[in-house]
ZADO-491686 format. One record per atom (N, C-alpha, C): x, y, z. Coordinates in steps of 0.2 Angstrom, whole numbers, plus 5000, padded with zeros to 4 digits. Atoms other than C-alpha are relative to their C-alpha. Example, Ala and Ser with C-alpha at 12.3 -4.5 7.8 and 13.67 -1.06 7.14 Angstrom:
residues 2
500449945000506249785039500450065000499649944999506849955036499650055003
***
This chain:
residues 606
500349934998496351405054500450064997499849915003496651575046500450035007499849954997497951675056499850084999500349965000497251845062500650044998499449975001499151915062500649964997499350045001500551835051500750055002499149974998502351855059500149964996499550025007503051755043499950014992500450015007502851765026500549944996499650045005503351635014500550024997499350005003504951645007500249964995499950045009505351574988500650014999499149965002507251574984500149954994500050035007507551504966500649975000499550085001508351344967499549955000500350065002507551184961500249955008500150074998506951024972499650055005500349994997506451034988500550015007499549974994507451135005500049965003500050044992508151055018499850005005500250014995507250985032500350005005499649994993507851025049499650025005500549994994506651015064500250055003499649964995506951165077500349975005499850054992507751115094499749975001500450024993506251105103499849914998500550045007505650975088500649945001499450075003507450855086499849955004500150074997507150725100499649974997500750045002505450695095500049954995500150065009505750655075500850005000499350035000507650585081500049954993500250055005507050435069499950024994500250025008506550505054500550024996499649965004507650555039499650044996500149955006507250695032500450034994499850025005508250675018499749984995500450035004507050575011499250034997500749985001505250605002499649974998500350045004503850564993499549945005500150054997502850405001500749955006499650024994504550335010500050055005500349974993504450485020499650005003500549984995502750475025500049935001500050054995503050305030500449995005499649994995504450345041499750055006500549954996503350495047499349935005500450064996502050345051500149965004499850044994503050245060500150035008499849934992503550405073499350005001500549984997501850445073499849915006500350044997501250275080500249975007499750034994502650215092499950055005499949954996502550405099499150015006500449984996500750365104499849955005500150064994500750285121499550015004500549994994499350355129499449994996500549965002497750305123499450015004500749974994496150405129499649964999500850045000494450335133499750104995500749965002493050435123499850035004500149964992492350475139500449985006499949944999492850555150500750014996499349995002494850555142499750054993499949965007494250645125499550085004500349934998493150785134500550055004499649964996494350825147500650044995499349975004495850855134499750064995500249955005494850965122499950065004500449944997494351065136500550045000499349984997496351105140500250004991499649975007496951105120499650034995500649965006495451185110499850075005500249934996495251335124500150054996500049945005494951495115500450045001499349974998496551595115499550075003500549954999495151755118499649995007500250004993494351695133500249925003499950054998494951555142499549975005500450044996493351485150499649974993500250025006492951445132500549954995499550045006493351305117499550044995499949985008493351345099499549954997500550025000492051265091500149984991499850015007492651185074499350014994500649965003491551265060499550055000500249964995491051385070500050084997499649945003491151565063499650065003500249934997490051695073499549995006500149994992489651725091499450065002500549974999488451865088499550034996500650025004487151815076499349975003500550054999485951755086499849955000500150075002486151585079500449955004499450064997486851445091500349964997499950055004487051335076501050034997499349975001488651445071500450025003499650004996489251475086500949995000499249995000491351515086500349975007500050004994491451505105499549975003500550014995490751425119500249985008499649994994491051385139500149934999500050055001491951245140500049935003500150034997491151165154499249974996500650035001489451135144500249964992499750065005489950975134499649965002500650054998488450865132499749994992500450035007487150835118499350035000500649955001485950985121500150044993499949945004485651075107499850075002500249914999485751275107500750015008499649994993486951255125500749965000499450044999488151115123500350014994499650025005489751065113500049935000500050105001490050875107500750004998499550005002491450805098500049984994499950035007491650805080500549974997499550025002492450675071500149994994499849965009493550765056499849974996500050055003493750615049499449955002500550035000492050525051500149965001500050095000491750355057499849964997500350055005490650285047500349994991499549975005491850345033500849954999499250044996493450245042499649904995500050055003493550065030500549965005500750005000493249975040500050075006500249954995492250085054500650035005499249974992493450205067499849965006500150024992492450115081499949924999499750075001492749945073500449985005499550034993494049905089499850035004500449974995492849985102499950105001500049934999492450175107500650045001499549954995493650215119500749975000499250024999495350145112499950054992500049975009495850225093499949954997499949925002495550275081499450055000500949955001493650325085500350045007499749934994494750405102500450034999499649975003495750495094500150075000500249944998496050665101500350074992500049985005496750715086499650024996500350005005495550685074499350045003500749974998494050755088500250085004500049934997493550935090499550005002500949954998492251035099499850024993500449975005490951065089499350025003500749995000489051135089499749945001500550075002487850985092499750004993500450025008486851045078500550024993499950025008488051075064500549955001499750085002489050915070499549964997500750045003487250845067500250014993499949955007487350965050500449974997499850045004488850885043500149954999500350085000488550715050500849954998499450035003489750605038500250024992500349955006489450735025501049974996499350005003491350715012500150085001499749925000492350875013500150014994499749965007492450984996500150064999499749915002492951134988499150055000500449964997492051284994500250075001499749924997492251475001499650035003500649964994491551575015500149965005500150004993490851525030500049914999500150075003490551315032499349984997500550045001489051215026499949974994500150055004488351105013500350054992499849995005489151114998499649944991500350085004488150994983499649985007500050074995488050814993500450015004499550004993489550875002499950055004499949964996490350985015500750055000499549975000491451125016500150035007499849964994492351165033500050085002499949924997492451355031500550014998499649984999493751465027500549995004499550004993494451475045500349925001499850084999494551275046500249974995499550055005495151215030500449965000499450014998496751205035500249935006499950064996496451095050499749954999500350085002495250985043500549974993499650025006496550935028500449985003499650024998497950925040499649935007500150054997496850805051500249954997499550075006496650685036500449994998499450025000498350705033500249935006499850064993498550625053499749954999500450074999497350505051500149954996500050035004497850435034500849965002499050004998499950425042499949955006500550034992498950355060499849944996500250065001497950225052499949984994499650045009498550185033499250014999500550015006497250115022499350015005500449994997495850125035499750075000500149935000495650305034500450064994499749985008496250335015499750074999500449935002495750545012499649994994500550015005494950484998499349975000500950004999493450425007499950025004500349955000493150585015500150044998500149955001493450695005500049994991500150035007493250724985500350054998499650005003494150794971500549984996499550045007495650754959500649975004499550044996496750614965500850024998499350005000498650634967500449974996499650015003499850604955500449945002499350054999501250524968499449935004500450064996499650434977499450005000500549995001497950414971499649985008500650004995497250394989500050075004500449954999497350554993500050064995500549955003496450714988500550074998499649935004497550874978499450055006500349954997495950974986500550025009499750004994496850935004500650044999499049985001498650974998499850085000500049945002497751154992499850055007500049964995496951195008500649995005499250004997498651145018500450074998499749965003499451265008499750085001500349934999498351425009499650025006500249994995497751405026500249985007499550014995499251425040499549975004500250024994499351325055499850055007500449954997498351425069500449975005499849994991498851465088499749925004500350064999497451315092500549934999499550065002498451185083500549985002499449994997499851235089500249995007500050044995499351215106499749935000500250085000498451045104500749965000499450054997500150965099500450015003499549964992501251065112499749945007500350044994500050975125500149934999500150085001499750795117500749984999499350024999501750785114500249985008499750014994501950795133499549955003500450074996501550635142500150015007500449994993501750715158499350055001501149994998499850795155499749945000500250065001498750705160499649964996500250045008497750675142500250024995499550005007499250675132499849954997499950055001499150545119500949984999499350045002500950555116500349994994499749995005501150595098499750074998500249945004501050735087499749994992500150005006500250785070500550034994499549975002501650815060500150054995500449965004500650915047500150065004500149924997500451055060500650025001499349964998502351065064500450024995499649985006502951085047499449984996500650025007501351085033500449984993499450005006502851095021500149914998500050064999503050895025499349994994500450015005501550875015500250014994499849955007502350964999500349944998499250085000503950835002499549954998500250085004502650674999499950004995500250015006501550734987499950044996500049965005501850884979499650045000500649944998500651014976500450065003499949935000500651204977500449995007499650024994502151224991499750055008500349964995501351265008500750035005499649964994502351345021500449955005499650044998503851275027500250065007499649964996504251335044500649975005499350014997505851245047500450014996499649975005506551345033499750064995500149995006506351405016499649974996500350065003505151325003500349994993499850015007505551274985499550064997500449965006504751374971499449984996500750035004503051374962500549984994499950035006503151274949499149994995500650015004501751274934500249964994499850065005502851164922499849964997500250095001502051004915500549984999499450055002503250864912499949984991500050035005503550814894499649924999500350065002502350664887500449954998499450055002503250514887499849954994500050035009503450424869500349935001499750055002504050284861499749945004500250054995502650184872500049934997499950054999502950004870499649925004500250054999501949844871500349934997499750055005502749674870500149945005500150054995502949494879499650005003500750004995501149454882499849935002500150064996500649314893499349984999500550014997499049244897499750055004500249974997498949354910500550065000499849954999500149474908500450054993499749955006500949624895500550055005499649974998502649704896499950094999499949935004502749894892500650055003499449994999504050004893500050074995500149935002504250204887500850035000499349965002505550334883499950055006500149944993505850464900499750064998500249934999504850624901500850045002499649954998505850764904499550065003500349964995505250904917500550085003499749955000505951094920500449975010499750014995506251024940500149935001500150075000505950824940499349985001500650034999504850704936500049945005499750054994504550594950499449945000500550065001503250454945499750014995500350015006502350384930499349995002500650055000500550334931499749974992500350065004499950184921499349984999500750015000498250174913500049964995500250065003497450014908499350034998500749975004495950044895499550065005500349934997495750224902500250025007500349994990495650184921500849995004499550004998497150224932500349925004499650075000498350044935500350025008499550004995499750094945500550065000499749975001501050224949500749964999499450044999503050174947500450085000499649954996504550284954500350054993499749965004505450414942500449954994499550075003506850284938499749964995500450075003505550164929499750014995500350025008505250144911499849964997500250045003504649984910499749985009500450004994503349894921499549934997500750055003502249714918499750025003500549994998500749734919499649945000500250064994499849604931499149984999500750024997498149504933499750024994500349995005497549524916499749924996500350075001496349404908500249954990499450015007496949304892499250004994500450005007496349304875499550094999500449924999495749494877500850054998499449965004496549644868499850095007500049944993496949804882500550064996499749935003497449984878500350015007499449964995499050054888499950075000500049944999499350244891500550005005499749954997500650344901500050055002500049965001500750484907500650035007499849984997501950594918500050055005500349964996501850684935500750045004499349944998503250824941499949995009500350024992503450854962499550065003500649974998502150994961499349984996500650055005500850874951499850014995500049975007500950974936500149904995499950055004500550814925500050024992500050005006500850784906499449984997500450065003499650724893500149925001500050075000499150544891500549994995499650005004500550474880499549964993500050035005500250394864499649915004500150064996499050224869500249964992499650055003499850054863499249955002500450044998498649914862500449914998499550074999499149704867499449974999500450034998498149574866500349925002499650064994498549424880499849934994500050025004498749264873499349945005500350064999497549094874500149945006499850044997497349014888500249914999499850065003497948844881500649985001499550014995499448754888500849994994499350015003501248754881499950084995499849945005501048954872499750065006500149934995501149064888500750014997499549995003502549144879500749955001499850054996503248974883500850024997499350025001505248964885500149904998500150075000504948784887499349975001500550045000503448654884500049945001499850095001503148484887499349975000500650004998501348414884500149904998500050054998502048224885499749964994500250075005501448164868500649984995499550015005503248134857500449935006499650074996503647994875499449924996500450085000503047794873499450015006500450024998501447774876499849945004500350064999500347644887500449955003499650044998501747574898500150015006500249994996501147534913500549995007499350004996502847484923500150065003499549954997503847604934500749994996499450015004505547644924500250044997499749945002506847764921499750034992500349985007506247854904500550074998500049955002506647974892500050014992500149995006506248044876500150094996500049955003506148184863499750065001500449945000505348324869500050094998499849935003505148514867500550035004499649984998506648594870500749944998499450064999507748414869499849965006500150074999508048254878499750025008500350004992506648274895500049915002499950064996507148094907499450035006500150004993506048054923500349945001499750034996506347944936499449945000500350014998505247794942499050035000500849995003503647834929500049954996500250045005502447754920499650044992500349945004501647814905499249974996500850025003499847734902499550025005500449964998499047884910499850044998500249955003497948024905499950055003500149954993497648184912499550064994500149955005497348344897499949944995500150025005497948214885500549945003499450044997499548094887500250055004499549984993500448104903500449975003499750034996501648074913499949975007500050014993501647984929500549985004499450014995502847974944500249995008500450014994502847884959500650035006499450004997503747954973499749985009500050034995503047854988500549985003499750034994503847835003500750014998499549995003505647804996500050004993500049995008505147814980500350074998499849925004506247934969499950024994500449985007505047974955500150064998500049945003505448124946500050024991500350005006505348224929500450054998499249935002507048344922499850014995500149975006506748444909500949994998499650005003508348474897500250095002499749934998509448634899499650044995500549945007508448784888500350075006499649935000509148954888499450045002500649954997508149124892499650025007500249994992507849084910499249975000500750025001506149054917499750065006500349954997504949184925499349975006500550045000503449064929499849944999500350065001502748894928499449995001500550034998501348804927499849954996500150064999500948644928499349975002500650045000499248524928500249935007499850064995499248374943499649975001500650024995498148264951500149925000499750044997498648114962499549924996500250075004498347914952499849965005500050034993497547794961499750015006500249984993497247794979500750055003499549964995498147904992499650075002500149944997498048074999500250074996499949925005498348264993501149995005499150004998500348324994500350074993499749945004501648444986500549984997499550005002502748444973500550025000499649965002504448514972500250024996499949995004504848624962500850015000499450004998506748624959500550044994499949995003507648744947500950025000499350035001509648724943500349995008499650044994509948624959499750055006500249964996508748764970499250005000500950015001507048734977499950094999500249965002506048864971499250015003500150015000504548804977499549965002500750055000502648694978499849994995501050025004501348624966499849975005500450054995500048544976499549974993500450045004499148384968499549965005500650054996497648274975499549974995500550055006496048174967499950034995500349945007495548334957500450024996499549965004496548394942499850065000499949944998497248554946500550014999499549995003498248664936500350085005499749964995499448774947500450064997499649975002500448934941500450035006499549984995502248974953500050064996499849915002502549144950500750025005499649964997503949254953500849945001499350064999505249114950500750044997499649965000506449234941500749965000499450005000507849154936500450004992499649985006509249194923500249974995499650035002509949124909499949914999500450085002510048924906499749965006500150024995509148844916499749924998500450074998508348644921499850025004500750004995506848604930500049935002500050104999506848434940499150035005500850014995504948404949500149935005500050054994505048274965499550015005500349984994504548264980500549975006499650014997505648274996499749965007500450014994504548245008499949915002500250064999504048065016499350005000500550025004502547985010500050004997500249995009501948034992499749975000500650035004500747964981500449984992499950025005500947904963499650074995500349955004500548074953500150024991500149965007500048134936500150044997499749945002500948264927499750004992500150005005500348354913499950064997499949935003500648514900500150045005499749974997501948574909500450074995499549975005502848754902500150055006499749924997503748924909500050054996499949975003503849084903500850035003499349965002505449164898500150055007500149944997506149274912500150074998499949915004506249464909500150045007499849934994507149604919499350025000500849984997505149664916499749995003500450054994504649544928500050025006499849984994505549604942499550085002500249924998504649764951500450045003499549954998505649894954500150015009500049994995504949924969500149955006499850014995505749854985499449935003500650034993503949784996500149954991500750065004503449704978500449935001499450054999504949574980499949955006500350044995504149494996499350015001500850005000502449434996499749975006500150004992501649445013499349964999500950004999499949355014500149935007500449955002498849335020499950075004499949944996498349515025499550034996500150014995497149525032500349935004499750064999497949375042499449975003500450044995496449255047500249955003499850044997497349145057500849995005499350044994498949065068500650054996499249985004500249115052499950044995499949955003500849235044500649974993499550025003501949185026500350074995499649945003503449305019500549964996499750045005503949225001500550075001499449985004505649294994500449964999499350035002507249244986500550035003499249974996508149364998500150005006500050034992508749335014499750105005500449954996507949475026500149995008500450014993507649525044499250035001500549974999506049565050499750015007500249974994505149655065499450014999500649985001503349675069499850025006500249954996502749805080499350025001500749995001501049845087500350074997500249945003500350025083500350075007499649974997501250085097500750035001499250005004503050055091500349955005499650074996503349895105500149954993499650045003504249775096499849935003500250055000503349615096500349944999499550065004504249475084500550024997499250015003505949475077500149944998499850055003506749365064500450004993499749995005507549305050499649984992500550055007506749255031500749994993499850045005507949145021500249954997500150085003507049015014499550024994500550015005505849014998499450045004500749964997504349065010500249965006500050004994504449075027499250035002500850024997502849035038500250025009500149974994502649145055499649985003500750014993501749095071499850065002500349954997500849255075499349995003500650044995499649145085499950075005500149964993500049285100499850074998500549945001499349445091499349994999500549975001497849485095499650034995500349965003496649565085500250084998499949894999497049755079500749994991499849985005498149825067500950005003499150005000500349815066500350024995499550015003501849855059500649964997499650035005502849755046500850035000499549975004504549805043500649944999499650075003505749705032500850064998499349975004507749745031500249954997499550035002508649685018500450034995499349955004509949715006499950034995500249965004509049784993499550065002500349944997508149905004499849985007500650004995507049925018499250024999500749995000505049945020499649995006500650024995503549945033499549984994500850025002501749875029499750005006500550004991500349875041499849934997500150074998499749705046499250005000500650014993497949675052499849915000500350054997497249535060499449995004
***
């Protein structure tokens, strides 16, 4: 909402980045937890986590959402009145516009009552806001609900917010809040998108050009933030919802309102009003186009690429990656190189780059590179090592130590035979019960990044897993049974020379069929720079009892509802680690994983 009198004016002092954040007094306890230090998307998931555990109280819809509005939206001008979001004139004779109203007549009359508009729309919320009932969050949500007119709650319905000026109403297909409200509908889907992650991503409700540091939310937002201060209103809503001794507090704040500046810090954009300081300086900049774009080590399913650094008058703080035109993925400042994933084989793809500064000033598209993935056919995924079983003795039905010439040099198994088929010749290898049937490759240099291997169990028996084993370390599964099925391990990642033994540890087994076996090469480009990509959580959604967190690094981990109770606790260092979260509930959580190469949250749902 538009101030009627600024007592501040913005303040520009010419130094690069971004001012130090320092909450007032009143503010330290609250955001004791967060660093602000930091920026970018790890701020705002530190900001997330504060908001979530901070909110203990939640309201019912009815009566808990009407009574608080009536105490936090009351008109600074008359105190028997609320404020009426979208609201802009009290003596036009039109109820529908209505600015003010008394704020005992709250119902579903039109022309007399207020309702409650939700900023962020629910049928808009992926899924729905009243997906986990009414009267819990995030459809009770007193943040996201204001008084409004019945008839232009009606009016905007689940209309998207766009760009506009003046008074509110339909815009095209969409919706514009109005002048005076701008600022608070931007700064709600700020809270809502901090509040409930990917369920309430600003970019399905509201339209415009996606972000630079995060294509799910909307630049349009970041612009109304910036040009239309936090109002007296705002100001007391979270004064009140912060204290939990009212009696419908929820117990957290919108962290938007207490500092808009915080928005600048994630993602950049024209610099709003920092009121726990100073702000950084307009910047109209672009970044330098990054060159020397590079495609190279292409898999079946994947291409490496890899560029020379933009340069930027204040910093460039992320790259975005476009795969034939359409935006991919971003990567942090640091990152010049980057696989690119889940790609289909024998198809040829155009790469692109480009660079984004920390007010979104981007560059052009770089110079595009084009790959073409290879075939899928077994032994040329940029194979380090192959093995497709035909240079061993055929047709020798016995169990008995073996070995022969293969690709790479001398591959031995253990308790195989060899007058099976599978693709073509194969191996087989019994490791029933005490059986120590196995299959070593030869030492080969270049490491390996990947495997994959064909199976499928001989004979009679049951399904079962192989072990994967690489220099003397599980790494871990193929699964085999009646059906030939060819499996790819991912993210193996290891350096330098390596051997591959295949077993099985386990009691039981079967009598199994191996066939065109290879790895690809490892590469530093394998690795993802970033932190979370290094543990792979699924599933998640979680349908069921457990939860599995693969790495190769040792970790602790915490899961916390949406409140910030602290649920499970543990350790993950083993290959993959398999959680009982049998005792969660339905609803949404907190993830967080420490270890030695960082820290992270994710949300959970179940």
């Amino acid at each position: 909402m538009k101030k009627h009198f600024y007592l501040v004016l913005f303040l520009f002092i010419n130094y690069l980045g971004f001012s130090q954040l320092t909450p007032p007094a009143q503010l330290q306890a609250y955001y004791k937890d967060v660093d602000f230090t930091q920026t970018g998307l790890t701020l705002f998931n530190d900001l997330a986590i504060e908001t979530a555990v901070k909110h203990t109280n939640y309201l019912t819809y009815s009566p808990g959402i009407w009574e608080a509005s009536k105490i936090t939206d009351q008109d600074p001008l008359n105190t028997s009145n609320v404020l009426l979001i979208y609201g802009y004139n009290d003596t036009d004779a039109n109820f529908i516009t209505d600015r003010s109203r008394n704020k005992n007549n709250n119902g579903g009359n039109q022309g007399t009552d207020w309702n409650r508009e939700h900023t962020f729309p629910n049928s808009l919320g992926n899924p729905k806001l009243e997906t986990s009932g009414r009267n819990v969050p995030p459809y009770a949500d007193a943040h996201n609900l204001r008084p409004s007119d019945v008839k232009m709650n009606s009016n905007r319905g689940n209309l998207k917010f766009a760009a506009g000026s003046g008074n509110a109403g339909n815009t095209g297909a969409n919706w514009y809040p109005g002048d005076e409200w701008k600022g608070d509908a931007a700064r709600i889907l700020m809270y809502m998108y901090l509040r409930y992650g990917d369920q309430c991503k600003p970019a399905f409700a509201s339209v415009g050009t996606t972000n630079a540091v995060d294509p799910d939310m909307i630049n349009l937002l970041l612009e109304w933030n910036a040009s239309d201060p936090v109002s007296t209103t705002e100001d007391n809503r979270n004064t009140y919802h912060a204290n939990t001794t009212n009696a419908y507090a929820q117990g957290n704040r919108n962290p938007f309102i207490d500092n808009p500046y915080l928005a600048t810090v994630i993602w950049g954009g024209a610099p709003a009003e920092n009121r726990w300081g100073s702000s950084g300086p307009s910047d109209t900049e672009a970044p330098t186009t990054p060159t020397n774009l590079a495609a190279s080590n292409p898999t079946e399913t994947t291409v490496d690429l890899s560029w020379t650094a933009s340069t930027d008058n204040t910093a460039v703080i992320t790259y975005n990656v476009y795969v034939d035109g359409a935006y991919y993925v971003s990567t942090n400042s640091t990152t010049t190189t980057i696989t690119i994933k889940n790609l289909s084989s024998s198809t040829t793809y155009s790469f692109s780059v480009l660079a984004a500064d920390l007010a979104n000033n981007t560059s052009p598209l770089s110079t595009a590179v084009n790959e073409t993935t290879l075939a899928a056919s077994s032994g040329s995924i940029n194979a380090c090592a192959f093995e497709t079983f035909e240079g061993m003795e055929a047709n020798n039905s016995s169990y008995a130590d073996r070995s022969w010439a293969g690709n790479g040099g001398q591959w031995t198994a253990k308790r195989a035979r060899t007058d099976q088929t599978l693709n073509n010749r194969a191996i087989c290898i019994d490791v029933r019960g005490t059986k120590d049937g196995a299959l070593t490759s030869p030492e080969i240099a270049n490491g390996i990044g990947e495997l994959t291997i064909s199976t499928q169990r001989a004979f009679s028996g049951g399904t079962g897993n192989l072990d994967i084993i690489v220099n003397s370390v599980l790494k871990g599964t193929i699964p085999y049974s009646d059906a030939t099925q060819t499996t790819t391990l991912k993210d193996i990642n290891v350096a330098g020379n390596v051997i591959i033994e295949i077993s099985e540890s386990t009691s039981g087994g079967d009598r199994v069929i191996i066939d065109d076996l290879s790895w690809t090469c490892y590469s530093t480009l394998s690795v993802d720079e970033n932190i979370s990509e290094k543990f792979k959580i699924t599933p998640n959604p979680i349908n069921g009892a457990f939860l599995n967190i693969k790495t190769n690094e040792k970790a602790n981990y915490t899961i916390h509802d949406m409140l910030g109770k602290v649920l499970l606790t543990g350790s993950v260092n083993q290959f993959k680690q398999t959680l009982n979260v049998s005792s969660l509930n339905k609803g949404t959580y907190i993830l967080r994983i420490d270890s030695p190469s960082g820290n992270f949250t994710k949300k959970l749902i179940k």
